[in-house]
VEXKOL-118718 format. One record per residue (C-alpha): chain; x, y, z; residue in three letters; residue number from 0. Coordinates in nm, 4 decimals, padded with zeros to 6 digits. Layout:
BEGIN
A;X;Y;Z;Ala;NUM $
...
This chain:
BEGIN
A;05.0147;01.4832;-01.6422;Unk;0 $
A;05.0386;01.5914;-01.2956;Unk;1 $
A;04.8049;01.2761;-01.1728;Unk;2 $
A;05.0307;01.0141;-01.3907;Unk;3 $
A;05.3650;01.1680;-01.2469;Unk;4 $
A;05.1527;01.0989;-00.8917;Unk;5 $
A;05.1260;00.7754;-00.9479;Unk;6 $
A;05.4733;00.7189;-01.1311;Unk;7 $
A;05.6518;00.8480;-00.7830;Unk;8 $
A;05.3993;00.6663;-00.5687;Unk;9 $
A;05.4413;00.2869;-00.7945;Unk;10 $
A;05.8689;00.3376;-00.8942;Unk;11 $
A;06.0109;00.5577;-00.6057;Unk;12 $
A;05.6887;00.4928;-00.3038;Unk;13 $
A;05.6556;00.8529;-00.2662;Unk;14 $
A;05.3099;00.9520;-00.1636;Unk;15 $
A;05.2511;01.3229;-00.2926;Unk;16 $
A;05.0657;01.5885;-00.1535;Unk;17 $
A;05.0940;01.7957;-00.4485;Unk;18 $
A;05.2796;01.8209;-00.7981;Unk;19 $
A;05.3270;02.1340;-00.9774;Unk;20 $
A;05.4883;02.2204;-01.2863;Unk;21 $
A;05.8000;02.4425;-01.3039;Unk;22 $
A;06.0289;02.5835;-01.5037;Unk;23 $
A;06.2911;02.2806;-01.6375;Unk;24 $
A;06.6219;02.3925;-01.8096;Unk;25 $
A;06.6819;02.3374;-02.1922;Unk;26 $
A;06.7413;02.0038;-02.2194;Unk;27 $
A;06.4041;01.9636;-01.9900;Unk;28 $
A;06.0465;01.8039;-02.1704;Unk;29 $
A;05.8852;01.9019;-01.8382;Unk;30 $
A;05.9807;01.9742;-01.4897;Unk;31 $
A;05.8000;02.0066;-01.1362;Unk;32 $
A;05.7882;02.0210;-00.8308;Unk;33 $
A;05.5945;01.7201;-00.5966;Unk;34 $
A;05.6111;01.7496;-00.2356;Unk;35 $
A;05.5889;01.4116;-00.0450;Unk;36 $
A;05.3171;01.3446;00.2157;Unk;37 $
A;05.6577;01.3644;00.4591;Unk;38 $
A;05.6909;01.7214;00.4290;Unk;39 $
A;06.0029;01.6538;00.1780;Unk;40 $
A;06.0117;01.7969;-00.1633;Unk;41 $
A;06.1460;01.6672;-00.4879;Unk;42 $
A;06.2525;01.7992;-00.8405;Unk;43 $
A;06.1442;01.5768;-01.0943;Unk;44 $
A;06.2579;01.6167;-01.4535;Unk;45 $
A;06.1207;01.4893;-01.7574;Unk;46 $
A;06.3793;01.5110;-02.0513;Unk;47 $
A;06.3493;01.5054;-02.4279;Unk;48 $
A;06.5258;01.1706;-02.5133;Unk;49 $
A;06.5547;01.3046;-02.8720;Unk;50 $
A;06.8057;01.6050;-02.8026;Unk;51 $
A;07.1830;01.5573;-02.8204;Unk;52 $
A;07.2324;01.6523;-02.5009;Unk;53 $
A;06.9847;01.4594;-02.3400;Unk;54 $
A;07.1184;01.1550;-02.4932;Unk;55 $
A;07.4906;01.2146;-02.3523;Unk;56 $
A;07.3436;01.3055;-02.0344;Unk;57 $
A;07.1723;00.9873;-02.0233;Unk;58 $
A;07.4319;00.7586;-02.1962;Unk;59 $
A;07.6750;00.8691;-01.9190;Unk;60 $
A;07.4750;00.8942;-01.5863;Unk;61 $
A;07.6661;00.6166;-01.4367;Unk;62 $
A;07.9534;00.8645;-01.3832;Unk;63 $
A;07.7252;01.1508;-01.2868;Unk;64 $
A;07.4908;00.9993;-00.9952;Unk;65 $
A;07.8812;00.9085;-00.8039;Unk;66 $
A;07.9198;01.2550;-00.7905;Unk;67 $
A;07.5979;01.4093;-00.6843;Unk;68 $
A;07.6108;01.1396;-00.4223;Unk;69 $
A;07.9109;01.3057;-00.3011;Unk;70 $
A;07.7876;01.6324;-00.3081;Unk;71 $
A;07.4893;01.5494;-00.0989;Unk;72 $
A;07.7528;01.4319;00.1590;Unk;73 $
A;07.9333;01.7477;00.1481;Unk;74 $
A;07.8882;02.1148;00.2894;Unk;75 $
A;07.5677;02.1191;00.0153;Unk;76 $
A;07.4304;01.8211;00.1938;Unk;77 $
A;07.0418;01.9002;00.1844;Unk;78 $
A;07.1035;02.1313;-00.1411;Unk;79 $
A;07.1302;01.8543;-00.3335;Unk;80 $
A;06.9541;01.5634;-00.3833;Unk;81 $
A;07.0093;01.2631;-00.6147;Unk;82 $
């Protein structure tokens, strides 16, 4: 899975990655992990389970989420949060 989420990050998002290594992803999480770009910058990529509840809302309402995280990046937890 690792080498497909490689090349998923590299062909969607054109981050080169150094490594990918699965962590620990929440409950609503399929699969989680942790790739670190060839730039030295690290991202938390989750894979969730389209099938749970939860997952669905999440999903079905991202549009007003990803306003907000934006903002937060901007804010005093600029570089503790990434969207």
């Amino acid at each position: 899975m690792t080498d497909e989420l490689s090349s998923l990050l590299k062909l969607k998002y054109g981050i080169i990655s150094d490594f990918v290594s699965p962590v620990a992803g929440g409950f609503s999480a399929k699969a989680a992990y942790l790739a670190a770009g060839a730039d030295g910058v690290e991202y938390f990529v989750k894979i969730y389970d389209k099938s749970l509840p939860t997952t669905r809302f999440f999903i079905e309402r991202i549009d007003n989420y990803m306003p907000v995280l934006d903002w937060l990046s901007k804010s005093a937890l600029g570089g503790r949060v990434q969207s």
